[in-house]
C-alpha positions as CSV (number, residue, x, y, z in Angstrom):
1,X,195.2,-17.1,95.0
2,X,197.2,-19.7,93.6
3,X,195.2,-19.9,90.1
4,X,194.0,-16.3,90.0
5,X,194.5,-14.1,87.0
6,X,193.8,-10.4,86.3
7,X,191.3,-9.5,84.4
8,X,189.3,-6.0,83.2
9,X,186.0,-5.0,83.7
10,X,184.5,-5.4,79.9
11,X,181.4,-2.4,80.7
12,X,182.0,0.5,78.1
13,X,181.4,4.2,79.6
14,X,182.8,7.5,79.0
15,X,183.2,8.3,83.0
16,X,186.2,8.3,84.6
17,X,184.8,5.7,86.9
18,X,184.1,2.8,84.5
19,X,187.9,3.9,82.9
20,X,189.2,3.2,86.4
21,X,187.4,0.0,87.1
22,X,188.5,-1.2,82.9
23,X,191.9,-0.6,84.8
24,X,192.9,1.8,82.0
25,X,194.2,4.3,84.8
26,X,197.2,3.2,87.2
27,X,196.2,2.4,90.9
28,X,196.6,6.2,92.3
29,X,194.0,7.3,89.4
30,X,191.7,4.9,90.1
31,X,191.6,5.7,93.7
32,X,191.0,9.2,93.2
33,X,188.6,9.0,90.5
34,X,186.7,6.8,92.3
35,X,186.5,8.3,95.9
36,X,185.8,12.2,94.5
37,X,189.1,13.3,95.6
38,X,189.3,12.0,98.7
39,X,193.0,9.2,98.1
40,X,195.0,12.3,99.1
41,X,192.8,12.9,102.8
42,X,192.9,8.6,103.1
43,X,196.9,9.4,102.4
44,X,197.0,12.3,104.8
45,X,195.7,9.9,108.1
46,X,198.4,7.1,107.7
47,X,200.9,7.1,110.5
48,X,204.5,7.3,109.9
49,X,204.7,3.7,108.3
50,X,201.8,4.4,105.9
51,X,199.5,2.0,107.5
52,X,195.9,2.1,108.9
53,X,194.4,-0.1,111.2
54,X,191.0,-1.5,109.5
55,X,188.6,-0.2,112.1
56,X,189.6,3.5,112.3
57,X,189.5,3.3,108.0
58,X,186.3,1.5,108.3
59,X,184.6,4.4,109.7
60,X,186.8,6.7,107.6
61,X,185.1,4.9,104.3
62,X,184.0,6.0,101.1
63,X,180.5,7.8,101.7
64,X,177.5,5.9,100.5
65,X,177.1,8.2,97.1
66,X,180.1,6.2,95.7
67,X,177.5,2.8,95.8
68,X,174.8,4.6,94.6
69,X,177.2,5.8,91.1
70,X,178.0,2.1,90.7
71,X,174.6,0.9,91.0
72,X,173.5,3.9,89.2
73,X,176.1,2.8,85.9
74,X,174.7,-0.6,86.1
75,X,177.5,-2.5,88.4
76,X,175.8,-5.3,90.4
77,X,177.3,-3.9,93.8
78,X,176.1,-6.4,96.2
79,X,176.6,-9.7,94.6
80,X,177.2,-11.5,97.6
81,X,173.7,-10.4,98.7
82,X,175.1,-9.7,102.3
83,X,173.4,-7.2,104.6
84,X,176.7,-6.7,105.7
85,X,178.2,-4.8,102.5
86,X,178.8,-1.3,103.2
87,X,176.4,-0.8,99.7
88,X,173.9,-1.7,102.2
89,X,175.5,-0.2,105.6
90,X,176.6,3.5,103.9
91,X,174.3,3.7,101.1
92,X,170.9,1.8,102.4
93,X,171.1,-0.1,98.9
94,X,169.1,-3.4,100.4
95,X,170.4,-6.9,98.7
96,X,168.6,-7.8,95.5
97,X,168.0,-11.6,96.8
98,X,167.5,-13.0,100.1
99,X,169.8,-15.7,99.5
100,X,173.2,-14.9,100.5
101,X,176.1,-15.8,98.1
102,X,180.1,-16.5,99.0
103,X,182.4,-14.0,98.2
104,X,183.7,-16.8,95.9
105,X,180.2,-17.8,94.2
106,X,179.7,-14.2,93.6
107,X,182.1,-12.8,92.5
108,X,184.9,-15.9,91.4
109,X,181.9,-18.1,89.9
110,X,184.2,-20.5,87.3
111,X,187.8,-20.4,89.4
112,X,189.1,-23.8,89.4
113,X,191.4,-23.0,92.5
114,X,192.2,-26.0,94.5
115,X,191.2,-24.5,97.9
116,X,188.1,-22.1,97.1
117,X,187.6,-22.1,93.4
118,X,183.6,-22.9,93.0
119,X,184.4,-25.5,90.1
120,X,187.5,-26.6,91.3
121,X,187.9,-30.7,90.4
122,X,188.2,-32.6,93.7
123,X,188.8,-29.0,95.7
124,X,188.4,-27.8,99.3
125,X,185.4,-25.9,98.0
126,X,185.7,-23.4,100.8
127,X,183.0,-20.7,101.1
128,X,183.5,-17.5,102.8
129,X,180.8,-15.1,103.8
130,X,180.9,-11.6,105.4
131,X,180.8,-11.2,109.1
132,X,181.7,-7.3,111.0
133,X,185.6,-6.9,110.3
134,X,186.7,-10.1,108.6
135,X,184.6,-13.3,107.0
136,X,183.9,-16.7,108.7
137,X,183.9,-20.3,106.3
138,X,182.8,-23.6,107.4
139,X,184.2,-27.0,105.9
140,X,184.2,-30.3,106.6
141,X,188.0,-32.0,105.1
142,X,187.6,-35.6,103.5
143,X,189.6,-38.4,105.3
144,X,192.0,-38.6,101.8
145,X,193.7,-35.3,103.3
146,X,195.1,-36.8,106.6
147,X,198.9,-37.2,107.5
148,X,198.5,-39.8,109.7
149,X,195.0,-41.6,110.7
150,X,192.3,-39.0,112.2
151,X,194.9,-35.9,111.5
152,X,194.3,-33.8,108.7
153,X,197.9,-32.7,106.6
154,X,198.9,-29.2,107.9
155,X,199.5,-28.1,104.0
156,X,195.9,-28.7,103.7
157,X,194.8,-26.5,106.6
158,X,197.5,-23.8,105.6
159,X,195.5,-24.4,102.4
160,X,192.3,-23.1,104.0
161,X,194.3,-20.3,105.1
162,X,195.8,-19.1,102.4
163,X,192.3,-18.8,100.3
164,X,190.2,-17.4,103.2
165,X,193.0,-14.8,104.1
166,X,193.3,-13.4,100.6
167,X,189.6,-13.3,100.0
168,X,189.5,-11.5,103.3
169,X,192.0,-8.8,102.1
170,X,190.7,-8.4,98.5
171,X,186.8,-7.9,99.8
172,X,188.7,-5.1,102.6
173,X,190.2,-3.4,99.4
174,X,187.4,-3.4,97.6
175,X,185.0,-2.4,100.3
176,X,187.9,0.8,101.2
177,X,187.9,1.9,97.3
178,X,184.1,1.0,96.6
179,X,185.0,-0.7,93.7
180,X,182.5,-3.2,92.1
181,X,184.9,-6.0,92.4
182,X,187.5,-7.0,94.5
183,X,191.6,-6.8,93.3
184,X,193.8,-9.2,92.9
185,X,196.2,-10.2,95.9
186,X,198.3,-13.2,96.6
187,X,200.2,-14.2,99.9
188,X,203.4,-12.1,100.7
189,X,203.9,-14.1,104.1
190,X,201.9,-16.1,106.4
191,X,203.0,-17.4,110.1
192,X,200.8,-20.6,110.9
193,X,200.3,-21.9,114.5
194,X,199.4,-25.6,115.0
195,X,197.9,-25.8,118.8
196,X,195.7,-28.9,118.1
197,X,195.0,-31.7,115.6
198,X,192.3,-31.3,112.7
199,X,190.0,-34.4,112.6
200,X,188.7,-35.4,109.6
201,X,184.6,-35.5,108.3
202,X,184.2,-33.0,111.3
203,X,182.6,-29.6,111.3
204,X,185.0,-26.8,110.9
205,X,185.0,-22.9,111.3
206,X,187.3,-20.3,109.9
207,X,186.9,-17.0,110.9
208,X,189.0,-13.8,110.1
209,X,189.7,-10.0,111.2
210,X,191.6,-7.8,109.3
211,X,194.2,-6.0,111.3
212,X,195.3,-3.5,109.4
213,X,195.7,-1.7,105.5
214,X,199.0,-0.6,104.7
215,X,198.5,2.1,101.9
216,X,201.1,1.5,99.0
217,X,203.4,4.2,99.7
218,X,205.5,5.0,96.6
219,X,204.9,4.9,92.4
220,X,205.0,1.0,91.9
221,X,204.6,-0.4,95.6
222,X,201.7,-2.2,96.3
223,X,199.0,-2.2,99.2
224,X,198.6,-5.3,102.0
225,X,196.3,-5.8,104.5
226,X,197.4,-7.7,107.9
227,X,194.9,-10.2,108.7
228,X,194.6,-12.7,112.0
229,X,192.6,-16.0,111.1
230,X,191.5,-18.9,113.7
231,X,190.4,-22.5,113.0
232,X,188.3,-24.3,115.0
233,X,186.7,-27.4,115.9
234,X,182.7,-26.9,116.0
235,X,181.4,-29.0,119.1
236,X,177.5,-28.5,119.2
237,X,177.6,-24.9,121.0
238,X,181.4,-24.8,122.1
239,X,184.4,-24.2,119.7
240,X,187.9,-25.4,119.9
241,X,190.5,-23.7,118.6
242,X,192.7,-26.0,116.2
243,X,195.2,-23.5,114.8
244,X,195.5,-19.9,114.2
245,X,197.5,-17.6,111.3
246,X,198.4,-14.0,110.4
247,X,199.0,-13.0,107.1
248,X,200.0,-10.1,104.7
249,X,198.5,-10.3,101.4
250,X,199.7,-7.8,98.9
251,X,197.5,-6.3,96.2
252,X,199.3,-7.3,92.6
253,X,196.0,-6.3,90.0
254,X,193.1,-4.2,89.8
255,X,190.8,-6.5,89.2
256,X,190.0,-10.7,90.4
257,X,189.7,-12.5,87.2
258,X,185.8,-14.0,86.7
């Protein structure tokens, strides 16, 4: 994210857990102090290039003990308050509210970033929720971003993409480690396809899958996730598909900053 810092978890313990989350141990450390041993099995089912596709590692995740410690220390898991969190799916931890949050409302609550932050001044105030294997947004652009009449500015839309994909990779990382909040990741590359114009004061969707986790593969390299997102135009029961991206998004800190 364009305005996102790193930041520590402030929670004082004496477990090895809350040490990892405070960020006190390097990425490999925390890994294995949080999933019981396991990093070095999650190593041991990369293919030759060190990467996973997301749905075998989805059903290769942590068990649902490693919720029940966090919960059990007095992290708020499920922020988000999706039925979708594997807290809920792995554990059987059921959300606290019925009211669903955005990944950026719950765990980002004062980011000023132009495209998602939830205080942003004069933002794009996009809002991504959890769906199976990715997250879907709506948003609705104000006439002040077109190019030309009716046709919204294609750094806008890349815009969209660029929050919604790293949000999609940080919630995958955090999800894989079962940590309480997501890292920090910012775009390594991004390849945006343009098939039709974006109108203006119209109802949009933006829905993402993540393709696949690259594990970081040496002291000092960092993990990605590969993820495909689509655009489209919402028409009453039909969708049109406006443009389409895939990006890598590289993890650079432990933890989002607040």
């Amino acid at each position: 994210m364009l305005r996102a810092t790193l930041t520590a978890a402030s929670r004082r313990s004496g477990e090895t857990l809350a040490a990892a989350c405070r960020g006190t141990l390097g990425p490999a450390a925390c890994a294995w102090a949080l999933t019981g041993g396991t990093a070095a099995a999650a190593a041991a089912d990369t293919d030759s290039r060190g990467s996973r596709s997301y749905a075998h590692s989805s059903r290769r995740s942590l068990s649902g003990s490693q919720w029940e410690v966090l919960r059990n220390q007095g992290f708020a898991v499920n922020p988000c308050n999706s039925k979708l969190h594997p807290s809920v799916t792995e554990a059987g931890i059921e959300p606290e509210s019925e009211e669903e949050l955005s990944v950026q409302e719950a765990y980002t609550p004062e980011s000023t970033c132009w495209g998602c932050g939830p205080v942003a001044k004069d933002g794009l105030f996009l809002r991504s929720y959890r769906i199976p294997g990715g997250l879907e947004a709506t948003a609705q652009l104000d006439p002040k971003y077109c190019a030309f009449p009716g046709i919204i500015n294609g750094g806008v839309v890349s815009a969209l993409f660029d929050c919604h994909g790293n949000w999609t990779a940080a919630i995958a990382l955090m999800d894989k480690a079962a940590l309480p909040k997501p890292p920090l990741t910012l775009t390594y590359e991004m390849l945006a396809t343009f098939k039709e114009a974006t109108p203006p004061d119209e109802p949009l969707i933006l829905r993402s899958q993540i393709v696949r986790i690259k594990e970081s593969e040496s002291p000092g390299s960092k993990a990605t996730v590969q993820v495909d997102m689509n655009l489209y135009h919402s028409l009453g029961g039909h969708e049109k598909l406006l443009a389409s991206a895939t990006g890598i998004f590289k993890k650079l800190g432990a933890l989002r900053a607040l």
